[in-house]
C-alpha positions as CSV (number, residue, x, y, z in Angstrom):
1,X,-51.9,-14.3,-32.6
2,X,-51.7,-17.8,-31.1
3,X,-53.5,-20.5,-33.1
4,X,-54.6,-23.0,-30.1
5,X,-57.3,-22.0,-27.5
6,X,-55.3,-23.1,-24.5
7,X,-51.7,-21.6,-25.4
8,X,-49.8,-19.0,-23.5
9,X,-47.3,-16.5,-24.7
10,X,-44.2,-16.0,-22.7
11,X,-45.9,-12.8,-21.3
12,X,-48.7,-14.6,-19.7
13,X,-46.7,-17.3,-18.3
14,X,-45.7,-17.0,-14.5
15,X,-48.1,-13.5,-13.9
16,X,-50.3,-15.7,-11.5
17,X,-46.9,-16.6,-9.4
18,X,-45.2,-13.4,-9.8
19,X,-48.0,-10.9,-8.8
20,X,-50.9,-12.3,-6.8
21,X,-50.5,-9.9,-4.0
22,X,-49.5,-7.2,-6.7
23,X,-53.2,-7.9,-8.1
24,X,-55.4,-7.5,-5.3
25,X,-53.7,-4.4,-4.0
26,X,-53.9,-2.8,-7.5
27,X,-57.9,-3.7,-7.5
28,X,-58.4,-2.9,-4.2
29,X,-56.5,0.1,-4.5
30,X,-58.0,1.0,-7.8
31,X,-61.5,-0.2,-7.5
32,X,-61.9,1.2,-4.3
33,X,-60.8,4.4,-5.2
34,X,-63.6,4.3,-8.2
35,X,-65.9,4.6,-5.1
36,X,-64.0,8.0,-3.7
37,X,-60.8,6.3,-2.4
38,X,-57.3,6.9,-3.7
39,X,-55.3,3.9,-5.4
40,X,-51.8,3.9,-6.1
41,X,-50.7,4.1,-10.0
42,X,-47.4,2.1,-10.1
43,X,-49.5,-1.0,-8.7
44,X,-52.0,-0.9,-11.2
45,X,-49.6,-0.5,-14.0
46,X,-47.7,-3.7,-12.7
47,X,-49.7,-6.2,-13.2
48,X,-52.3,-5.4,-16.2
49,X,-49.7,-4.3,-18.3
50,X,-48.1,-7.6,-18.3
51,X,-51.7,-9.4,-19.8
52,X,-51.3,-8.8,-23.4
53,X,-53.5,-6.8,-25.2
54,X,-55.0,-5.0,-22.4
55,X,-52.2,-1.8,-22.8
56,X,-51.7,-2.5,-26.4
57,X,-53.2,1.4,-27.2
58,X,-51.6,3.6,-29.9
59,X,-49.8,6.4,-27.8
60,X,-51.9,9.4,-28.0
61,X,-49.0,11.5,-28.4
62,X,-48.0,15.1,-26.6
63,X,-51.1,16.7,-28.3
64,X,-53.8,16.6,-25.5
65,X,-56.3,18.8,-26.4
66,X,-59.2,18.1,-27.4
67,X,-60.2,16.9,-31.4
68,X,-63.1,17.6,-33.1
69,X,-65.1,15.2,-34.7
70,X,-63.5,14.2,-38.3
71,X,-65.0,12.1,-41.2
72,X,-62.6,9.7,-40.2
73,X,-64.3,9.1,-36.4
74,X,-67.4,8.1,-37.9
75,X,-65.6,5.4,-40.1
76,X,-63.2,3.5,-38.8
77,X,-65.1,0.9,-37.9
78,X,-63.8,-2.0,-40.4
79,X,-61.9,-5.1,-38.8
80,X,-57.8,-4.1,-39.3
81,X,-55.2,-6.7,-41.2
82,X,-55.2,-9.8,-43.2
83,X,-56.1,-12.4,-40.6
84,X,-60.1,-13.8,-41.3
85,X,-62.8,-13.7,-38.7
86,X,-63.0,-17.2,-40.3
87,X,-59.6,-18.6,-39.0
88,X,-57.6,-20.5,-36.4
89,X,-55.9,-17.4,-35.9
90,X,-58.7,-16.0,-34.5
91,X,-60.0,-18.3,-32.4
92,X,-56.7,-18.8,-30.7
93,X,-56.4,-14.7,-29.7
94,X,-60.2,-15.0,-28.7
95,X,-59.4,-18.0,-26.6
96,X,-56.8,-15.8,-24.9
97,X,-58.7,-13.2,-24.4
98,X,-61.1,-15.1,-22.4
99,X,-58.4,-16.3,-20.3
100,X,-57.5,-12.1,-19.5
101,X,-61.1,-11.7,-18.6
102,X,-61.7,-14.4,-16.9
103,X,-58.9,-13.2,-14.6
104,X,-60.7,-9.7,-14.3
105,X,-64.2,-11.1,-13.2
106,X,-62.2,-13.1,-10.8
107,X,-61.1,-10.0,-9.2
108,X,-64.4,-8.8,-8.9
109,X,-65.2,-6.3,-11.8
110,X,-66.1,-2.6,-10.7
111,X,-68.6,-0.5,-9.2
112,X,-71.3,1.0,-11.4
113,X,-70.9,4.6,-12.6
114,X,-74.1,6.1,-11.4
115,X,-76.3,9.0,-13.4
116,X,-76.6,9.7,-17.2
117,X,-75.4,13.2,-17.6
118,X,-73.1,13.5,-20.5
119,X,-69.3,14.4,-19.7
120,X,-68.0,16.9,-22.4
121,X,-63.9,17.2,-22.7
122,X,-63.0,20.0,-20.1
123,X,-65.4,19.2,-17.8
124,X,-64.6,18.1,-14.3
125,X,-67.3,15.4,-12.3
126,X,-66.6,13.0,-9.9
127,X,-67.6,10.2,-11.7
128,X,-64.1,11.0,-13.7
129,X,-61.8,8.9,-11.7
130,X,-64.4,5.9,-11.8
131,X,-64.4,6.1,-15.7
132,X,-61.0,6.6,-15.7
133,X,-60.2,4.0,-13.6
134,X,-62.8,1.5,-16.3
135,X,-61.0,2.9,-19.2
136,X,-57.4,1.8,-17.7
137,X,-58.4,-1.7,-16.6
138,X,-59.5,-2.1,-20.1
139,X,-56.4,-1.1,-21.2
140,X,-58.0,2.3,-23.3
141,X,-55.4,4.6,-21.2
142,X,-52.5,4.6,-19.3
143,X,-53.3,5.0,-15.3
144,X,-52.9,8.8,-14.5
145,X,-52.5,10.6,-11.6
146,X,-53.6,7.5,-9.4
147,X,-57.1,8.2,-10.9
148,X,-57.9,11.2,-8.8
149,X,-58.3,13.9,-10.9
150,X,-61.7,15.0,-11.4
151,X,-61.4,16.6,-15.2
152,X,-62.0,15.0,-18.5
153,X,-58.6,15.8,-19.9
154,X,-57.0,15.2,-23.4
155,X,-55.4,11.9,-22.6
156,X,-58.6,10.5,-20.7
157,X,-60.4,11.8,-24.0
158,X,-58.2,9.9,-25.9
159,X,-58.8,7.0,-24.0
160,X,-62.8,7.4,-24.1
161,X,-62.3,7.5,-28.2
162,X,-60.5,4.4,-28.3
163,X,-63.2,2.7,-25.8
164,X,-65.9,3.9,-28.0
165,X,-64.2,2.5,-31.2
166,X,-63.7,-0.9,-29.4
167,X,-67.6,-1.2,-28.8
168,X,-69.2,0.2,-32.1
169,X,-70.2,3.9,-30.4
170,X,-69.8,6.5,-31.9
171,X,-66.2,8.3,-31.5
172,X,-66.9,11.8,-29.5
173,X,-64.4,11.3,-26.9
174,X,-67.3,12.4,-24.1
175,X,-69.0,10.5,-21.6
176,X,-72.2,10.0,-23.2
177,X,-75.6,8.7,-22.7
178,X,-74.6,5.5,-25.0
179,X,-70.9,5.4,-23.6
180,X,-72.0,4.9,-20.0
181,X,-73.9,2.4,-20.5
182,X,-70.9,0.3,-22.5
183,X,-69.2,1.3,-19.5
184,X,-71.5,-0.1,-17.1
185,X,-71.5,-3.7,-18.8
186,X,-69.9,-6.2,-16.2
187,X,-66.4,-8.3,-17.1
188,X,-69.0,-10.9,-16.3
189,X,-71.0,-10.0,-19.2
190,X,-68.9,-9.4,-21.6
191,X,-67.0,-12.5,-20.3
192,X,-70.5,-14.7,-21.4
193,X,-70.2,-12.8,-24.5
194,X,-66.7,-13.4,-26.0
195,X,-67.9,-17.0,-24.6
196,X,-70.6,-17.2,-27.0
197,X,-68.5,-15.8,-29.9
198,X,-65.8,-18.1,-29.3
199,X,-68.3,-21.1,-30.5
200,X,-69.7,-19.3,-32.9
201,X,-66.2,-18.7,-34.6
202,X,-65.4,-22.3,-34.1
203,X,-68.4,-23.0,-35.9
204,X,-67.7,-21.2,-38.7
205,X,-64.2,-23.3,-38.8
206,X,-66.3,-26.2,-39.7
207,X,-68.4,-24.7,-42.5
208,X,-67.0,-26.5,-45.7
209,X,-66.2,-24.0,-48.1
210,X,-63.6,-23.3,-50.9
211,X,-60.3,-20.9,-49.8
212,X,-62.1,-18.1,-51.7
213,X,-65.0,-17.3,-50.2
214,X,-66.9,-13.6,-49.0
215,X,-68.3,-13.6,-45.0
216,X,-70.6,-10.6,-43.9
217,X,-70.6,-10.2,-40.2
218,X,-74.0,-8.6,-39.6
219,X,-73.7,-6.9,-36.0
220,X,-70.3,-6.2,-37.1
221,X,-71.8,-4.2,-40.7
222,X,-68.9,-5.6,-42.9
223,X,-67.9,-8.0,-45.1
224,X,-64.5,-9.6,-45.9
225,X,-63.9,-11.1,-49.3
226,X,-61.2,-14.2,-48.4
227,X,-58.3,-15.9,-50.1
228,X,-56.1,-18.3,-49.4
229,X,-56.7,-17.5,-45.8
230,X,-55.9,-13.8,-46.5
231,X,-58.7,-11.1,-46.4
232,X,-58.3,-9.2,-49.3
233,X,-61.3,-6.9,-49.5
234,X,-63.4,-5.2,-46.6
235,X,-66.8,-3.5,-47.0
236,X,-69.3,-1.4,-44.7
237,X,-72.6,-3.2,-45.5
238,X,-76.1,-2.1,-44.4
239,X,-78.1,-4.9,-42.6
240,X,-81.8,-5.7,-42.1
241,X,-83.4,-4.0,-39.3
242,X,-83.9,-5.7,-35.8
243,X,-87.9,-6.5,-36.5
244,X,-86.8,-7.5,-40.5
245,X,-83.6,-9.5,-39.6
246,X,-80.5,-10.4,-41.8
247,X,-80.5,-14.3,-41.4
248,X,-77.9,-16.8,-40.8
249,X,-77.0,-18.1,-43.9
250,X,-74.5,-19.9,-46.3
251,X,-74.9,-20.3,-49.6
252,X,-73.0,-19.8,-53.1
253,X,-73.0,-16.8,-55.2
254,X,-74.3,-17.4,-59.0
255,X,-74.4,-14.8,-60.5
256,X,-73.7,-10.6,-61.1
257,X,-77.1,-8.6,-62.0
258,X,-76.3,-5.4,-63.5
259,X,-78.9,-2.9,-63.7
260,X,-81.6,-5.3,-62.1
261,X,-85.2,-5.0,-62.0
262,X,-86.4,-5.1,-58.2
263,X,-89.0,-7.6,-57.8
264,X,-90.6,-5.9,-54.6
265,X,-91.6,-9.3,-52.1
266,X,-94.7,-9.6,-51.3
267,X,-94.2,-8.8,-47.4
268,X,-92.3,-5.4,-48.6
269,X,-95.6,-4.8,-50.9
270,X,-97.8,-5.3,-47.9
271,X,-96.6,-3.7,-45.1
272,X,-94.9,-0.9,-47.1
273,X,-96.0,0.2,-50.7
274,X,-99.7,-0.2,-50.4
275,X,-100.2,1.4,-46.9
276,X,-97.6,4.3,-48.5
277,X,-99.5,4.4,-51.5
278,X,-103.1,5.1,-49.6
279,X,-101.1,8.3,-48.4
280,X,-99.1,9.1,-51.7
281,X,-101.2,8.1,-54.8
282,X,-98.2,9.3,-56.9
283,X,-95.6,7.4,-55.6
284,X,-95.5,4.5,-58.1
285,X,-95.0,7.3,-60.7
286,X,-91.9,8.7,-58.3
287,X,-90.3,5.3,-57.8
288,X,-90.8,4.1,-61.6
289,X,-92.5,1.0,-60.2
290,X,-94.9,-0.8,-62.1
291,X,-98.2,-2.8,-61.0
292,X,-98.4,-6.5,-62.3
293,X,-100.9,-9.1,-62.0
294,X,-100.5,-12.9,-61.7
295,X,-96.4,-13.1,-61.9
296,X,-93.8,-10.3,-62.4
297,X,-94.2,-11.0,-65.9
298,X,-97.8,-10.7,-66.4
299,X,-99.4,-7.5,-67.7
300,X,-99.9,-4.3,-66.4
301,X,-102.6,-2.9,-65.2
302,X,-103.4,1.2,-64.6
303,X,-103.7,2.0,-61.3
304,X,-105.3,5.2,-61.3
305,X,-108.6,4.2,-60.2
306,X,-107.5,1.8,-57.8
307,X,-108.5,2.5,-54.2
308,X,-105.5,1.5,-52.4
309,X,-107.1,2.0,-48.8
310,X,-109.7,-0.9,-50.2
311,X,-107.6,-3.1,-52.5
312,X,-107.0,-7.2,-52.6
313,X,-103.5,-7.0,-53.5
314,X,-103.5,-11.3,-53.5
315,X,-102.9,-11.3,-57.3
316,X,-100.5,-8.1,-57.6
317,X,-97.1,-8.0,-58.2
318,X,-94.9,-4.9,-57.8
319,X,-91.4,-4.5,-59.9
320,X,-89.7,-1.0,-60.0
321,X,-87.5,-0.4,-63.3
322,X,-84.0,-0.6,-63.5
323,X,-81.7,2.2,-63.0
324,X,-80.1,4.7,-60.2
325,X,-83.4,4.9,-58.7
326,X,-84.0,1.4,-58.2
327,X,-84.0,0.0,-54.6
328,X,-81.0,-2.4,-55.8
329,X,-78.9,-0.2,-56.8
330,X,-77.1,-0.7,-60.2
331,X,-75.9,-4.6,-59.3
332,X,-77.6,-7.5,-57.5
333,X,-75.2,-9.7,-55.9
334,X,-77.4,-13.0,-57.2
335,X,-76.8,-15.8,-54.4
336,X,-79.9,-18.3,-53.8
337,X,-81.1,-19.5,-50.8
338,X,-84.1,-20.6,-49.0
339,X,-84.9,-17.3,-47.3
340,X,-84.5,-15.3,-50.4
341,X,-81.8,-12.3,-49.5
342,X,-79.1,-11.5,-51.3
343,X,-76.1,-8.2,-51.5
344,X,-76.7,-5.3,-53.6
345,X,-75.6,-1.8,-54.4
346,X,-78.3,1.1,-53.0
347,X,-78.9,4.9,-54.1
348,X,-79.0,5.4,-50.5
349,X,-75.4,5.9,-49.5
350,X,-75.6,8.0,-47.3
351,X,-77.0,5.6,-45.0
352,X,-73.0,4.4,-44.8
353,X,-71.7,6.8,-43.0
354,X,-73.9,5.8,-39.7
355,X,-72.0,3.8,-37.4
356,X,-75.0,1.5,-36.6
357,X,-76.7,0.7,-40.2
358,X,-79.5,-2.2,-39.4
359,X,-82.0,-0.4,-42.0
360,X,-82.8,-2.9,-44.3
361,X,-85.7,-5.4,-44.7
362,X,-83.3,-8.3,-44.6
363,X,-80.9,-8.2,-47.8
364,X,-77.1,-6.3,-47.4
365,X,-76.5,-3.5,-49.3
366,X,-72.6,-3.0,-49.6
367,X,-70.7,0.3,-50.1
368,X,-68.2,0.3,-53.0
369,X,-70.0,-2.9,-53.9
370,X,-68.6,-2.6,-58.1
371,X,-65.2,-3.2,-56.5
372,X,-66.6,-6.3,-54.9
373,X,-68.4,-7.8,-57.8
374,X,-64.9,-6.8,-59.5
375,X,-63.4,-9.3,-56.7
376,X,-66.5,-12.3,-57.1
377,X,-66.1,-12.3,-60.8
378,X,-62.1,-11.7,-61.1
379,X,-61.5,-15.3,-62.9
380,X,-64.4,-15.3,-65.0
381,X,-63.1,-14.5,-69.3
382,X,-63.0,-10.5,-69.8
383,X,-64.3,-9.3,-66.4
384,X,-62.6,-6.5,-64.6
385,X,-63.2,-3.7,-63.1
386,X,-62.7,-1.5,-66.3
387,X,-65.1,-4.1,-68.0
388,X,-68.3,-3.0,-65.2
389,X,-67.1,0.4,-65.6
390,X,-67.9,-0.1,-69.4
391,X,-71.6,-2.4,-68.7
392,X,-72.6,0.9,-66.2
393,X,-71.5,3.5,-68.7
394,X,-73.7,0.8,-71.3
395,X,-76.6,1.5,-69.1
396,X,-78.1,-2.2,-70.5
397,X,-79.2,-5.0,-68.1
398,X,-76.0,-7.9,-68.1
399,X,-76.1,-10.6,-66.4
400,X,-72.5,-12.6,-65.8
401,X,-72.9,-16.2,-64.7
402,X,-69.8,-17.7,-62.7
403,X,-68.5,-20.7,-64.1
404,X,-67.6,-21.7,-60.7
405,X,-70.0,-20.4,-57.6
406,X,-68.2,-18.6,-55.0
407,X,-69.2,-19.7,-51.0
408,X,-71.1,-16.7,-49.3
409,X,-72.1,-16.8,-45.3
410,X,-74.1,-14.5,-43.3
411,X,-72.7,-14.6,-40.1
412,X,-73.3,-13.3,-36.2
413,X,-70.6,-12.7,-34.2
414,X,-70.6,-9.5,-31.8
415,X,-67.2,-9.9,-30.4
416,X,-63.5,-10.5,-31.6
417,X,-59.9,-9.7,-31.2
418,X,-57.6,-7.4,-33.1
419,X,-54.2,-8.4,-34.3
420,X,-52.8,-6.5,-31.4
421,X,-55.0,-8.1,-28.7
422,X,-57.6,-5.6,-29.0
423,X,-61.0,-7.6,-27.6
424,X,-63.6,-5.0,-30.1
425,X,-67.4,-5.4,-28.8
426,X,-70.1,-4.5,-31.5
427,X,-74.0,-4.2,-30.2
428,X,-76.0,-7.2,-29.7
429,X,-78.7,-5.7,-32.0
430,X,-80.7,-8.8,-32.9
431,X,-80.7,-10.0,-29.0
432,X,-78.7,-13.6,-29.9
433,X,-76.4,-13.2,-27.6
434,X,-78.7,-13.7,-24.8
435,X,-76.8,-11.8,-22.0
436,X,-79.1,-9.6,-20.3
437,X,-76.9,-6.7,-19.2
438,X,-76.7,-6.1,-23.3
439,X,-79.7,-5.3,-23.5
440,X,-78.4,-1.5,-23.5
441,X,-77.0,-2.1,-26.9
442,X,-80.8,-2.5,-28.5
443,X,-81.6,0.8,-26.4
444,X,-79.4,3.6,-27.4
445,X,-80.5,7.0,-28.3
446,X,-79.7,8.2,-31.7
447,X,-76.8,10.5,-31.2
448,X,-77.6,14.2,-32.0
449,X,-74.2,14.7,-33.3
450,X,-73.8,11.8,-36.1
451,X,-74.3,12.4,-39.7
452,X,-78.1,13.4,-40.7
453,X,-80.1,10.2,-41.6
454,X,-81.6,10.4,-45.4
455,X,-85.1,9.9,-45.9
456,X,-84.9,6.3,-46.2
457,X,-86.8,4.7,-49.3
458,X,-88.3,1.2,-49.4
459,X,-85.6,-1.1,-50.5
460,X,-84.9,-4.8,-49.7
């Protein structure tokens, strides 16, 4: 990666003087034949394979046929190597990448792939060489057959899987519902969005916070746990839901809470327990949560003769017991700030395995979070890994204070670069980006092929 926003590898340099009228035949070529003409490979291969990152793809290999959907498809969607979103490193490859789509908006984009009817591997349409010919300028597949072929082929499926990865869809290699509409999104668009990211990473350059230090990237559901300018962790994290947002925030993590109490807020109370509880009158029993008055200390009252369609819940407080059934998990990731949200484990796991995970009311849940609070508490006297195996085992609340406060930030950033150029796109699911032909990303169906979704309980 190059570390200054306006530097050029060797690569780049001279491509302007070298193959200007090699360009505009390749587009016309190509993006006229994405309307029902014919373009000619060899010119499109000349010129975007010489813009770095754009044909940077793993080689398929001689295996074309089609895959089936694997575990693995479903979760690969962590960032790859050592290099921080945080970083110079980044900012320089995103400042490049700008400069590569610049270049294809200049050439005018593509035509819009009309209709919504799925494409399946095997299948031949003649929208084929149109999302071919997408796939290839992106650099998701080698051109092919000069893009006229009208069958969804193993290499072209490759290339759909690789596009889907990029942009946070989930990997089918077809042409769905969801995948059209990625495809549809202008260079112009996603031009104004690596824009907007670019600022936003450069803004996170100025935060002032120590070299060890743990990011969560909310549209992108992950966290990194930093050293040193190394990444040395990543996690999948659940975020809050688009009408019960994750915020912005930085702040400094305090403490570990093992085997916490949940202290249910009061909007949580309001808007979910009491109008759940005027349907299931047992369900304080289920979820071992107790009713308080005045404080979450105060006494308890008995609630079966309270008329929760009818109740002033003003002076109630609701706290469900510790324990694998509580909404926290077994640890609380203790980190105060001013709008009160904070990383914890979850008995909802499950809920990790979706590609898209905005399902909280605001806090991040974190999968494999004990190896994480191994990570935050690492220099503090006695703690381990073996020594939270030993506190869960224990099954007692413990709290472990850090003698030195480690830097947290809730960040928003929907697009970035790979080590290899990749530009990876991730949906725009809080609307921040403000581009409107992303608008898609905040509308798309549930696929019927992704893991079952668990009954979700009310956590934070």
């Amino acid at each position: 990666m190059t570390n200054e926003r306006g530097k050029k590898s060797a690569s780049h340099k001279g491509v302007g003087e070298r193959t200007n009228l090699t360009r505009r035949q390749a587009l016309a070529g190509g993006l006229g034949l994405a309307a029902g003409l014919v373009g000619a490979q060899a010119q499109a291969q000349e010129w975007w394979q010489q813009l770095p990152g754009f044909a940077s793809f793993t080689d398929p290999g001689r295996d074309r046929r089609p895959r089936q959907q694997t575990p693995s498809d479903v979760l690969d969607d962590l960032r790859q190597g050592a290099v921080p979103l945080r970083s110079q490193e980044m900012l320089g490859a995103m400042g490049d990448a700008i400069e590569r789509v610049e270049r294809v908006v200049a050439e005018g984009g593509w035509p819009n792939i009309p209709g919504n009817r799925m494409i399946r591997p095997g299948d031949e349409d003649e929208r084929i060489p149109m999302v071919r010919r997408v796939l290839v300028l992106w650099g998701d597949m080698r051109p092919q057959r000069g893009f006229s072929s009208f069958s969804l082929d193993g290499e072209m499926e490759a290339g759909i899987r690789r596009f889907q990865s990029r942009h946070g869809l989930r990997v089918s290699g077809r042409v769905d519902r969801p995948t059209l509409q990625a495809l549809n999104v202008p260079p112009a668009a996603r031009l104004a969005q690596l824009r907007m990211n670019y600022n936003r990473v450069r803004d996170l350059l100025s935060l002032k916070i120590d070299e060890r230090y743990v990011l969560v990237n909310v549209p992108g559901f992950q966290a990194e746990a930093v050293w040193r300018h190394t990444v040395e962790r990543r996690h999948r994290v659940i975020a809050g839901k688009p009408d019960r947002q994750t915020p912005v925030v930085t702040a400094n993590i305090r403490a570990l809470n093992f085997f916490p109490f949940w202290r249910v807020p009061e909007s949580i109370a309001n808007l979910d327990v009491i109008p759940r509880l005027a349907k299931e009158p047992d369900y304080l029993q289920k979820e071992h949560i107790r009713v308080l008055t005045g404080s979450f200390v105060g006494p308890e009252i008995d609630v079966s003769n309270v008329d929760w369609r009818s109740v002033d819940a003003k002076n109630l407080r609701f706290r469900q017991d510790p324990g694998p059934h509580n909404a926290l998990g077994l640890v609380r990731i203790d980190m105060p700030n001013e709008h009160g949200v904070y990383m914890h484990d979850t008995p909802m796991k499950p809920l990790f395995e979706q590609r898209s995970r905005a399902f909280s009311a605001g806090c991040v849940r974190v999968q494999d979070v004990f190896d994480l609070a191994a990570w935050i508490g690492r220099d503090e006297l006695g703690m381990s890994r073996e020594r939270i195996e030993d506190i869960l085992q224990g099954g007692q609340a413990v709290d472990i204070n850090l003698s030195r406060p480690l830097p947290v930030a809730f960040v928003y950033v929907t697009a970035w670069v790979e080590e290899d150029g990749r530009i990876v796109y991730r949906p725009d699911i809080y609307g921040k980006d403000q581009v409107r032909e992303l608008a898609s990303d905040r509308e798309r169906e549930h696929d019927p092929d992704a893991p079952p979704m668990p009954r979700e309980t009310l956590a934070p």
